[in-house]
C-alpha positions as CSV (number, residue, x, y, z in Angstrom):
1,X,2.0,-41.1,-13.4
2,X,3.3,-44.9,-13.9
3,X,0.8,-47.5,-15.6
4,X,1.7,-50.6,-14.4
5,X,-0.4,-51.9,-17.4
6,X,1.6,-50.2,-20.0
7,X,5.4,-51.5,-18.3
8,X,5.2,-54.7,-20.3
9,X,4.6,-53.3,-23.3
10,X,7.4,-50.8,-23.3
11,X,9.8,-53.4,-22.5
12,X,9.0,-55.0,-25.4
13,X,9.3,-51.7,-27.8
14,X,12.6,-51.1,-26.2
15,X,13.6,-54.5,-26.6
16,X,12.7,-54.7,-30.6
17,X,14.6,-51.3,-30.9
18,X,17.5,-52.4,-29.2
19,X,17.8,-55.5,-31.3
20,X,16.7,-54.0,-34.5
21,X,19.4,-51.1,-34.1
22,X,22.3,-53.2,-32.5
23,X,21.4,-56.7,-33.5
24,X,22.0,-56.5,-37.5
25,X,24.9,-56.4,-39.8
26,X,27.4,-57.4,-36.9
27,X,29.5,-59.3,-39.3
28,X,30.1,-56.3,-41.2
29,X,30.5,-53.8,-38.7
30,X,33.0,-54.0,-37.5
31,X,34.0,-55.5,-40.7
32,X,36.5,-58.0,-39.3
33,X,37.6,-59.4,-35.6
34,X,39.9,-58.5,-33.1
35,X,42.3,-61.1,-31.7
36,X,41.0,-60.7,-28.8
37,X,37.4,-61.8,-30.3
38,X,38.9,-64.2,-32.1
39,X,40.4,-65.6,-28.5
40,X,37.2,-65.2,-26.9
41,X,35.5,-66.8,-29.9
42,X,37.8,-70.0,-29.8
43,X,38.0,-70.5,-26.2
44,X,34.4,-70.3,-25.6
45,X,33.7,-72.5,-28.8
46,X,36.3,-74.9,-26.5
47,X,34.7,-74.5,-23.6
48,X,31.2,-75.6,-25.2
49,X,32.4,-78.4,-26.9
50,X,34.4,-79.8,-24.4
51,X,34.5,-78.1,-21.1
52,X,38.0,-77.3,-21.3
53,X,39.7,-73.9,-22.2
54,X,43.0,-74.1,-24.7
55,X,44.8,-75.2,-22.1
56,X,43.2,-78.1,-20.8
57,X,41.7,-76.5,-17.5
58,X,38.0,-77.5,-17.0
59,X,35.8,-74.7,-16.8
60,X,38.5,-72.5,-15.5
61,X,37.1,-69.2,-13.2
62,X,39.5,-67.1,-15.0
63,X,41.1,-67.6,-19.0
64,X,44.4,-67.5,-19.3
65,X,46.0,-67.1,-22.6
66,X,48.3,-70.0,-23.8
67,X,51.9,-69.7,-21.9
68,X,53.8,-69.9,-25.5
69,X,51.9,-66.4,-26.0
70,X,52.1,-64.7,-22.7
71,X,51.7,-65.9,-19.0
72,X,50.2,-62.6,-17.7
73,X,47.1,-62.2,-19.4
74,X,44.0,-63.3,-16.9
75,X,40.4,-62.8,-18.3
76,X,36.8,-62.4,-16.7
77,X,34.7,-65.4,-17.4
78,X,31.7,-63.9,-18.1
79,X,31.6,-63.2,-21.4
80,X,33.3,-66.4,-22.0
81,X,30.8,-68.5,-20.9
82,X,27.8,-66.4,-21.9
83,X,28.8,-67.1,-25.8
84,X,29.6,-70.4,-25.0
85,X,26.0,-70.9,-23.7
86,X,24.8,-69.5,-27.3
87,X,27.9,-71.6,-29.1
88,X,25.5,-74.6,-27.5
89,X,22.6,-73.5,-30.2
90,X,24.4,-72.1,-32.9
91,X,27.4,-72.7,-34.9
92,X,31.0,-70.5,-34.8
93,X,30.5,-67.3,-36.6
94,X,31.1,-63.5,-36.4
95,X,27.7,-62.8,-35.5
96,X,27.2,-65.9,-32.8
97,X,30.2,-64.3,-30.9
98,X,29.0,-60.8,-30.9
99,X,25.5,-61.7,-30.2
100,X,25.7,-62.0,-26.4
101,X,27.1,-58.4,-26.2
102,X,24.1,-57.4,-27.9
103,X,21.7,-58.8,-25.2
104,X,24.2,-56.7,-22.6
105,X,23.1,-53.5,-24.3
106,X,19.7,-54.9,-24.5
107,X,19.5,-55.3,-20.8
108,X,21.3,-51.8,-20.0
109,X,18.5,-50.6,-21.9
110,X,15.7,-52.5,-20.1
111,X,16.8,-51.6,-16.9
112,X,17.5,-48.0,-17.3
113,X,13.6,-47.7,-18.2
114,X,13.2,-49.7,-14.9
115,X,15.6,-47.5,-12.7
116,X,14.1,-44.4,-14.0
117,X,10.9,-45.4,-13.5
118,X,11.6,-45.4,-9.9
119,X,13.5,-42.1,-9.7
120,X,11.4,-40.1,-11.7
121,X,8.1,-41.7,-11.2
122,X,6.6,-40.9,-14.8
123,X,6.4,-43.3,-17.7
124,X,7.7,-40.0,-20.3
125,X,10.8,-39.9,-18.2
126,X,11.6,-43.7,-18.0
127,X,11.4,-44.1,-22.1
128,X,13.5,-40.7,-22.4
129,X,16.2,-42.3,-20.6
130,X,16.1,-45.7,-22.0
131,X,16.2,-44.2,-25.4
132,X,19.2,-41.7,-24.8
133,X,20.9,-44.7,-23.3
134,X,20.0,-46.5,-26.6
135,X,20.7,-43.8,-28.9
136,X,24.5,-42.9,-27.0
137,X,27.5,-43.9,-29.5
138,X,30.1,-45.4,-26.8
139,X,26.8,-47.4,-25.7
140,X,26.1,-48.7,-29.6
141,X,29.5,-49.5,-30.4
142,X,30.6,-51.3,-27.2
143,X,26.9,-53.5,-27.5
144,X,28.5,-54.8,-31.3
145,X,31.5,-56.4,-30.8
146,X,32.8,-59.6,-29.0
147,X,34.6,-57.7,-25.5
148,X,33.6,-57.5,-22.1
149,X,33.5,-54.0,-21.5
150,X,30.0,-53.5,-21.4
151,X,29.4,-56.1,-19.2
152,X,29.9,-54.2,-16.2
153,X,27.0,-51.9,-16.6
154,X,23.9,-54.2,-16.5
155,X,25.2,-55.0,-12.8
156,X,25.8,-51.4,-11.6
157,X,22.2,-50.7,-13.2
158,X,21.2,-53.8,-11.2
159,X,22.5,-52.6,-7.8
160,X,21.0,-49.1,-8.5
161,X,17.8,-50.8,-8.8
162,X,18.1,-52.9,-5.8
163,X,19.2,-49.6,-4.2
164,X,16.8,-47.4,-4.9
165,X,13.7,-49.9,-3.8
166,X,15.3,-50.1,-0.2
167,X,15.4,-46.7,0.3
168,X,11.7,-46.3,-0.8
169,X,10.3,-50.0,0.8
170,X,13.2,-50.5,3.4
171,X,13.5,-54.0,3.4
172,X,16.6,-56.2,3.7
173,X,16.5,-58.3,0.3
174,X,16.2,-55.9,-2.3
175,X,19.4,-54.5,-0.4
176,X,21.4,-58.2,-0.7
177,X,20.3,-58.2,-4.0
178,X,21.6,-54.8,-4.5
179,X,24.8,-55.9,-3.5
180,X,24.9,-59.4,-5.0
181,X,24.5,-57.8,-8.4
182,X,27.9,-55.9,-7.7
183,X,29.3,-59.3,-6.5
184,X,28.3,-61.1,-9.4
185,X,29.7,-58.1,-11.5
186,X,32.9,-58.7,-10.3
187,X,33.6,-61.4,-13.1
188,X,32.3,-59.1,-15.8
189,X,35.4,-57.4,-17.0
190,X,38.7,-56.4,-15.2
191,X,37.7,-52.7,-14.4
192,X,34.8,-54.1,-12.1
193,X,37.4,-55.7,-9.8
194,X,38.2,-51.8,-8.5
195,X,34.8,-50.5,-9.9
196,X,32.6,-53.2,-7.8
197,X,34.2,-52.7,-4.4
198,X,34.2,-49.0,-4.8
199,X,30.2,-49.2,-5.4
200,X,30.2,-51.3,-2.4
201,X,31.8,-49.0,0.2
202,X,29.9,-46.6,-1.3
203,X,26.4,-48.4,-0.3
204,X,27.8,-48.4,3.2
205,X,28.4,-44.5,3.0
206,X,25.1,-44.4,2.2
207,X,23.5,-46.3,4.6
208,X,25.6,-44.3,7.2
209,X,23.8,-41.2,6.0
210,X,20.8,-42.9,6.2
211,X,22.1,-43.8,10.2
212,X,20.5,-47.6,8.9
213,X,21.0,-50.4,12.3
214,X,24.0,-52.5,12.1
215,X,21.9,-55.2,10.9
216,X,21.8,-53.6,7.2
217,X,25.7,-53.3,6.9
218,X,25.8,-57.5,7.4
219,X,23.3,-57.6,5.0
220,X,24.8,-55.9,2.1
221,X,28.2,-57.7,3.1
222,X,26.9,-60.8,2.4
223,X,25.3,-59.9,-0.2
224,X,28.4,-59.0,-2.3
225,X,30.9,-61.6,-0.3
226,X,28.8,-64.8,-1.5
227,X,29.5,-64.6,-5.0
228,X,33.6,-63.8,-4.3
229,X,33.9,-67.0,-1.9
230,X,35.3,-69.0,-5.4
231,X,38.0,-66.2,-5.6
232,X,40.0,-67.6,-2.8
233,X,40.7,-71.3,-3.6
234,X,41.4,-69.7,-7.3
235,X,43.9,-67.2,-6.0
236,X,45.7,-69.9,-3.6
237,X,45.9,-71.9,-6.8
238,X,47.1,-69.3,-9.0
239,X,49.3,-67.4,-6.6
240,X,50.9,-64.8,-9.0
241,X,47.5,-63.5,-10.5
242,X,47.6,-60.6,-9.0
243,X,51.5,-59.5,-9.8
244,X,51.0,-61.0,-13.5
245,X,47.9,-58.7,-14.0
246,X,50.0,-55.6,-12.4
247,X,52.4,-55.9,-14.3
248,X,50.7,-56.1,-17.8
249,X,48.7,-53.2,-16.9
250,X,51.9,-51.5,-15.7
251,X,50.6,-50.5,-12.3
252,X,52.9,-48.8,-9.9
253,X,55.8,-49.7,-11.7
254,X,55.2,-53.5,-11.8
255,X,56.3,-53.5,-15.3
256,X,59.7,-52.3,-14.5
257,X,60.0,-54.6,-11.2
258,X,62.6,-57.4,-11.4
259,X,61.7,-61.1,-10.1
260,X,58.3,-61.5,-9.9
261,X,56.8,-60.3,-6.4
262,X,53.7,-62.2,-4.4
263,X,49.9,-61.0,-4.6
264,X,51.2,-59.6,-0.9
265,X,53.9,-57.8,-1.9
266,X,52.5,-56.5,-5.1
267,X,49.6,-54.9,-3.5
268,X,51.7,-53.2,-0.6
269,X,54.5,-52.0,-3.1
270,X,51.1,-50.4,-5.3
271,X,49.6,-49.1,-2.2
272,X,53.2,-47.2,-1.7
273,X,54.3,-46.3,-4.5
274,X,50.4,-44.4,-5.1
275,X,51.2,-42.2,-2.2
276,X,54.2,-40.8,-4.4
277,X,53.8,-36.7,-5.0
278,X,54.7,-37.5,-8.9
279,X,52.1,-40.5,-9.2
280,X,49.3,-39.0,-7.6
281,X,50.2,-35.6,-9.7
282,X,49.6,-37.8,-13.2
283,X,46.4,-39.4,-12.2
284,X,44.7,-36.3,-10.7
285,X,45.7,-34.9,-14.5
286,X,44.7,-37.9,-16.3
287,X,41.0,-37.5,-14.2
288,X,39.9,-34.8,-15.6
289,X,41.4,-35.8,-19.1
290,X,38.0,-38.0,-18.7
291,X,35.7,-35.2,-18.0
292,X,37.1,-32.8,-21.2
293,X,34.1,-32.0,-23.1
294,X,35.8,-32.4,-26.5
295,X,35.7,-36.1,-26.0
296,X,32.6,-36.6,-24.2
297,X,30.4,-34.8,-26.5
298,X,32.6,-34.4,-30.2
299,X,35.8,-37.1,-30.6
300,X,34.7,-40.2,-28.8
301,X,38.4,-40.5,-27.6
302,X,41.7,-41.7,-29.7
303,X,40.8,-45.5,-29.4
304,X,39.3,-45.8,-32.7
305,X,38.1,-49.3,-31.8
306,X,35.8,-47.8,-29.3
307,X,35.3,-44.3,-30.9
308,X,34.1,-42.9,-34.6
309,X,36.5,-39.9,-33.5
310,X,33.4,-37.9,-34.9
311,X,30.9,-38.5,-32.4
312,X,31.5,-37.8,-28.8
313,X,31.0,-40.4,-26.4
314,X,27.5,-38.9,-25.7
315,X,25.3,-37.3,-28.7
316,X,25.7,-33.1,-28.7
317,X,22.4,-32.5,-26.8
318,X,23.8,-34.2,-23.7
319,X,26.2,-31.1,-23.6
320,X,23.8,-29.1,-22.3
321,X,21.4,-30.9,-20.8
322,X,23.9,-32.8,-18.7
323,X,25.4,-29.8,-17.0
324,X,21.3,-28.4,-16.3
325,X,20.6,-31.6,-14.1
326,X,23.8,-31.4,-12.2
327,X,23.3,-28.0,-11.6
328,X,19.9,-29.0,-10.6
329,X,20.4,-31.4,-8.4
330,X,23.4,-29.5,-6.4
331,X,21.6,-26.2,-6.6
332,X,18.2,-27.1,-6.6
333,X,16.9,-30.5,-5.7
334,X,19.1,-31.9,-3.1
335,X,18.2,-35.7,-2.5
336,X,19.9,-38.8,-1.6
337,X,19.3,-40.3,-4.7
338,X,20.2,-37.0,-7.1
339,X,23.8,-37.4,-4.5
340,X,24.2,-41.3,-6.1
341,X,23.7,-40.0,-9.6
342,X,26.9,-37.4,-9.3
343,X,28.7,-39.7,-6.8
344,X,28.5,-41.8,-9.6
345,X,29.8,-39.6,-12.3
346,X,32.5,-38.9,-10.2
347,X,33.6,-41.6,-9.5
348,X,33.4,-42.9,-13.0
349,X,36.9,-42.7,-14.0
350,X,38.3,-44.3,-11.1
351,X,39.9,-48.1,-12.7
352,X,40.6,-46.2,-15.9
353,X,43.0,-43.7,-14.2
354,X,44.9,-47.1,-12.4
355,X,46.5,-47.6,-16.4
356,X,48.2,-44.3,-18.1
357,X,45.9,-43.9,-20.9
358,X,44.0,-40.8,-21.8
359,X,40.3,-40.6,-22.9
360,X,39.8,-44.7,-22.4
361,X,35.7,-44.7,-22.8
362,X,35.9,-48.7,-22.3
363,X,37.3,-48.3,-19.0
364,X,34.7,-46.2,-17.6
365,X,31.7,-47.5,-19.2
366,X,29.7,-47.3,-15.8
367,X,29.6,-43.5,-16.8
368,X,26.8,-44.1,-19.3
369,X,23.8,-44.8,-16.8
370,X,24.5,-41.9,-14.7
371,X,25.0,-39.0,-16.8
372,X,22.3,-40.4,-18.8
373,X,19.9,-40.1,-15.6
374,X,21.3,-36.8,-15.1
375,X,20.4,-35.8,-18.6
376,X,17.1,-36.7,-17.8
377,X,17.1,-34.3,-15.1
378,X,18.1,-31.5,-16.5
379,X,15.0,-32.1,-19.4
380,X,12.6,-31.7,-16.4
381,X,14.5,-28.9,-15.0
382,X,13.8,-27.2,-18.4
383,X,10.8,-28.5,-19.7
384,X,8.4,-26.5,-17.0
385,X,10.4,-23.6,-17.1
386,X,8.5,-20.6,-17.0
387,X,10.7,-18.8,-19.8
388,X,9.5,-20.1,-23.1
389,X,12.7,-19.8,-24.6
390,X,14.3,-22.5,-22.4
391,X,11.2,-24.8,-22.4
392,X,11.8,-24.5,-26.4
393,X,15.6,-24.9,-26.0
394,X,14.7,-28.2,-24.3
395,X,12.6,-29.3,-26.8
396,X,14.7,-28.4,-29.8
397,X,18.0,-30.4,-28.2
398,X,15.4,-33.7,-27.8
399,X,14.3,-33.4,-31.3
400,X,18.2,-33.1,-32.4
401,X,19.0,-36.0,-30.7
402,X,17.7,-38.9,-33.1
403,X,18.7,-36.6,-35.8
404,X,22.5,-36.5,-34.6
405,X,21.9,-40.6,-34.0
406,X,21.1,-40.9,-37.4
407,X,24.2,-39.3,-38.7
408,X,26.5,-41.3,-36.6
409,X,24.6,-44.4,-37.4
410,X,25.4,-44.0,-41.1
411,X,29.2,-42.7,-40.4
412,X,29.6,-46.2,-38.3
413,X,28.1,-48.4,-41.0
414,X,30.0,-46.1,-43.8
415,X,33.3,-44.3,-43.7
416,X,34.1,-46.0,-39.7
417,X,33.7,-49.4,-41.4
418,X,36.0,-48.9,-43.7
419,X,38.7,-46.9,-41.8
420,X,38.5,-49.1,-38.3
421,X,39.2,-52.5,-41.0
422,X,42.8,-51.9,-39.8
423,X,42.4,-51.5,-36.3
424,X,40.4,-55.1,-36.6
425,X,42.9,-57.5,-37.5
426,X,42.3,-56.1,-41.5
427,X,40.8,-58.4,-44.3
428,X,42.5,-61.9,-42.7
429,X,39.2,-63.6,-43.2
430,X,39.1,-62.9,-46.5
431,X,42.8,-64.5,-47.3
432,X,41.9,-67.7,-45.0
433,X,38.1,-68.4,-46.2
434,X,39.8,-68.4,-49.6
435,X,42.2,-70.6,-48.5
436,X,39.2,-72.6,-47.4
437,X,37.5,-72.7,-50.3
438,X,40.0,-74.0,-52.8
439,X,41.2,-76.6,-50.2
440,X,37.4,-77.9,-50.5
441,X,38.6,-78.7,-54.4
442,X,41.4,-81.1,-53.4
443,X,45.2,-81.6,-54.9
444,X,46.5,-79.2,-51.9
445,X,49.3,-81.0,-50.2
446,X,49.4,-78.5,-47.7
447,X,48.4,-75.0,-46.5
448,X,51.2,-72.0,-45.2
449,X,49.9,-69.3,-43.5
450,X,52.7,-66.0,-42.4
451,X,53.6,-65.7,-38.8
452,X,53.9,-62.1,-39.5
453,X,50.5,-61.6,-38.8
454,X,50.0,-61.6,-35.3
455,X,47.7,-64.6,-34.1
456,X,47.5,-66.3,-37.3
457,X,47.2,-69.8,-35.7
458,X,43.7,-68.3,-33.8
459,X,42.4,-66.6,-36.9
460,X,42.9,-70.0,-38.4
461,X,41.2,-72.0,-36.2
462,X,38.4,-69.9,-35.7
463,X,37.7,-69.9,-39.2
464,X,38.5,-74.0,-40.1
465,X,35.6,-74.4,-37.1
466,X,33.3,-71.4,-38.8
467,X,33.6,-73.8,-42.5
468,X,33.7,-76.7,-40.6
469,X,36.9,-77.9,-41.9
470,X,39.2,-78.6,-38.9
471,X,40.6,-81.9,-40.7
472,X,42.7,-78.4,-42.6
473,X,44.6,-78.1,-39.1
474,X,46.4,-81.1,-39.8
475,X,48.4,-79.7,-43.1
476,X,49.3,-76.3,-41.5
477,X,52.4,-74.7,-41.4
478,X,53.6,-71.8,-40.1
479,X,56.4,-70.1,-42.2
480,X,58.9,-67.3,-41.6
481,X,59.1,-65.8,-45.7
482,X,62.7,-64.8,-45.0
483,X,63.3,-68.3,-44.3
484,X,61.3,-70.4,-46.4
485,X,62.8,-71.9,-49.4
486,X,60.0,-72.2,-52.8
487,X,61.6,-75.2,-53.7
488,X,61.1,-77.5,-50.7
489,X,57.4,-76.2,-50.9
490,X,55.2,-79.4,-51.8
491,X,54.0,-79.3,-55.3
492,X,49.9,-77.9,-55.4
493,X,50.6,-76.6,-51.9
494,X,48.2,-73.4,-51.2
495,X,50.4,-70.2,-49.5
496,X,49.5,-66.6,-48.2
497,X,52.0,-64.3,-48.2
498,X,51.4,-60.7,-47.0
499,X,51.7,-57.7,-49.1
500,X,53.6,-55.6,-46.8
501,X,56.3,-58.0,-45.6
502,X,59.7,-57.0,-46.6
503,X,60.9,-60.3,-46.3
504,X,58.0,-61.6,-49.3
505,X,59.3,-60.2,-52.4
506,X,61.4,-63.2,-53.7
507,X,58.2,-65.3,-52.7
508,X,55.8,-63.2,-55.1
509,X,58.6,-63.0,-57.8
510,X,59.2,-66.8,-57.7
511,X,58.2,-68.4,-61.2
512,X,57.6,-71.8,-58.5
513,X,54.8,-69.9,-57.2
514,X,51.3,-68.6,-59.2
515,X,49.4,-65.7,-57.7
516,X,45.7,-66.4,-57.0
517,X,44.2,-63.8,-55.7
518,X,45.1,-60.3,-54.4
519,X,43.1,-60.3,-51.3
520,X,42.8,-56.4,-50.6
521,X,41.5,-54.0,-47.9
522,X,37.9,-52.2,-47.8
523,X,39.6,-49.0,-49.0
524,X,41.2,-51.1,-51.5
525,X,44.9,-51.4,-50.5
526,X,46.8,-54.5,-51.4
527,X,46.7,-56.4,-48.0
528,X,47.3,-60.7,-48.6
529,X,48.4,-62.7,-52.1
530,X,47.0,-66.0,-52.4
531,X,49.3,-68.1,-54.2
532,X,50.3,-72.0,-55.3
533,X,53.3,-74.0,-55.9
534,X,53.4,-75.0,-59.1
């Protein structure tokens, strides 16, 4: 039975537990940021401060990164202007950047209660899946750190909703607004460009099942066309998008191709070159890489960004209770909707087999919703079994689930911190807010930072605007330690100089420089040495 008095309510519990569990500690877990946070982080700051990305462009559709660094790289705006919005209220941090992700997983959750409400029709079954949803590692980790891969999901849950009223009330808007929320998706991150359309002819496959009047088909066109009409100015603006982003994803070949080809060209020579024996042998192999059980339900994948590589993408009870429901609902209970749950599993992989890379969770992202449903069905396919054993069996494998949770929750905040530090960037914040500090004292005539650490100039900035100290910019150098000389180093001048770098040791052994501060990693290896000329 639904109680429409009781819906509220349940949002808000679901809310609270979503922010309580993914909302806290994000500045220590993960323990330090990504450059592509950290360009994310700056951009947006950019953006709300001035309306401009790095570049100059005002309020750009799509984020570029800076040409010096590389003239291929194209991002979704979404997330972009999301933590911009928040960057409007609150200053630069770790936490103010992850934040918005947070309120992603917060509305996956939300609307999985809502969606399953519909299919299911019972209140029990609408919190089950919200909370397996909420309690499903890839779900947790992707909700805690400042990347777009989430962002996808929210919409697909969206057009599911919209979806799944028309079919029970039949009427034309909830349909547009099924399909807006794919179109709108589109900008959420660059899986959704293939993932979107493909949800899209896949509503018109339904609604020739459903032998709907031509009237319905315009409908749901428009609804996902009106929110791509700003795609075509930007693409005759920017006419080598589409080649640039082929070939940093190394599609077809595009990687190997010689002058760079038009968005025309591009996407024929793709379209041919998929139609090869060898190509379409790889990706049918990689496909099912993406449905081995070892990483959906024990390793997580070999990403460790996105994976513990303890926990499986889905907690160990989902093992067996995913299979149940889709045996159910191919065996048992064959419906239109139970079809869009495993048409939807299916076809979950489908962007993340475009780029050679095995076991990818943040490409396919849109799997968690409906195997998550699917679980679902296979606890009330068991649950009035008449064999007590597999009513029990059913029971036991919910009440291991928050158990398992707990585990992987400490593992995350525990050993994962530690041993994903690297994988992060590693303890740069701690060498440059150090930096930061001493500067505040005074008698620094200037600051060098290595260019051996990738990005250094963004860490940088990110963290002079997070101690509101970007006057620091201005005595910034960049230095090569094979090349610098201690001697022409301005007396008092502050330096970091990485512990690794082959090129360093003269530096450290220099009686012209004094060693501050080892600045080491969480597991305690020697990472950056504060130091001062003399």
């Amino acid at each position: 039975m639904i109680s429409r008095g009781r819906r509220p309510a349940t949002i808000l519990l679901l809310a609270l537990a979503t922010v309580a569990l993914y909302g806290t500690r994000l500045s220590d877990a993960p323990m330090y940021l990504g450059q592509d946070e950290v360009f994310f982080g700056i951009t947006a700051h950019s953006i709300a401060s001035t309306g401009r990305d790095l570049g100059g462009r005002l309020l750009p559709l799509y984020f570029q990164w800076p040409a010096e660094i590389s003239t291929n790289v194209f991002y979704q705006p979404m997330l972009i202007y999301s933590t911009a919005l928040l960057l409007k209220a609150v200053p630069l941090s770790e936490a103010a950047i992850r934040a918005p992700t947070v309120v992603v997983g917060l509305a996956d959750v939300v609307l999985m209660y809502v969606v399953a409400l519909r299919i299911f029709k019972r209140e029990s079954s609408a919190v089950l899946a919200a909370v397996l949803l909420l309690l499903t590692p890839a779900h947790f980790i992707h909700s805690r750190f400042a990347m777009d891969y989430l962002y996808p999901v929210p919409f697909v849950l969206g057009w599911l909703l919209g979806l799944l009223v028309f079919i029970e009330e039949g009427r034309p808007w909830t349909l547009f607004a099924s399909t807006l929320a794919l179109g709108v998706g589109f900008y959420s991150y660059i899986a959704a460009v293939v993932m979107m359309p493909m949800y899209f002819v896949i509503t018109c496959g339904f609604l020739v099942f459903q032998k709907r009047p031509l009237r319905d088909y315009g409908v749901a066109a428009a609804g996902f066309a009106l929110p791509l009409v700003p795609i075509v100015p930007w693409l005759l603006t920017h006419p080598d998008a589409v080649a640039l982003t082929a070939r940093r994803y190394e599609l077809y070949g595009a990687a190997h191709a010689g002058p760079l080809l038009s968005a025309r060209t591009t996407i024929l020579r793709s379209l041919r070159e998929s139609l090869h024996f060898f190509f379409i042998t790889e990706r049918v192999s990689l496909y099912w890489y993406f449905f081995n059980p070892a990483y959906l339900f024990l390793t997580g994948g070999l990403v460790v960004v996105s994976a513990t590589r303890r926990f499986g993408v889905f907690l160990l009870p989902l093992a067996v209770l995913i299979p149940v429901g889709i045996n159910y609902l191919i065996n048992v209970r064959r419906t239109a909707v139970g079809a869009l749950l495993l048409v939807g599993v299916v076809t979950a992989p489908v962007a993340a087999c475009l780029v050679n890379e095995q076991y990818a969770i943040f490409r396919e992202l849109e799997l968690l919703p409906f195997a998550v449903l699917i679980a679902v069905v296979g606890v009330e396919a068991m649950l009035p079994a008449r064999r007590a054993l597999v009513r029990w069996t059913a029971i036991a494998l919910l009440a291991l689930v928050p158990v398992q949770f707990a585990l992987f929750h400490r593992d995350y905040f525990g050993r994962y911190a530690v041993e994903s530090a690297g994988w992060f960037g590693g303890n740069i914040r701690g060498g440059l807010e150090d930096v930061i500090a001493r500067s505040r004292r005074g008698g620094h005539a200037a600051i060098y930072l290595p260019k051996i650490i990738p990005y250094m100039d963004w860490y940088w900035r990110f963290y002079l605007i997070k101690q509101r100290e970007p006057a620091l910019a201005g005595r910034t150098v960049l230095f090569d330690a094979g090349r610098v000389d201690p001697v022409a180093i301005p007396s008092g001048s502050l330096m970091i100089v990485q512990d690794s770098d082959p090129a360093a040791g003269p530096l450290l052994q220099s009686d012209r420089l004094e060693k501050l501060r080892l600045v080491a990693q969480p597991n305690g290896e020697p990472f950056l040495w504060v130091v001062q000329k003399r």
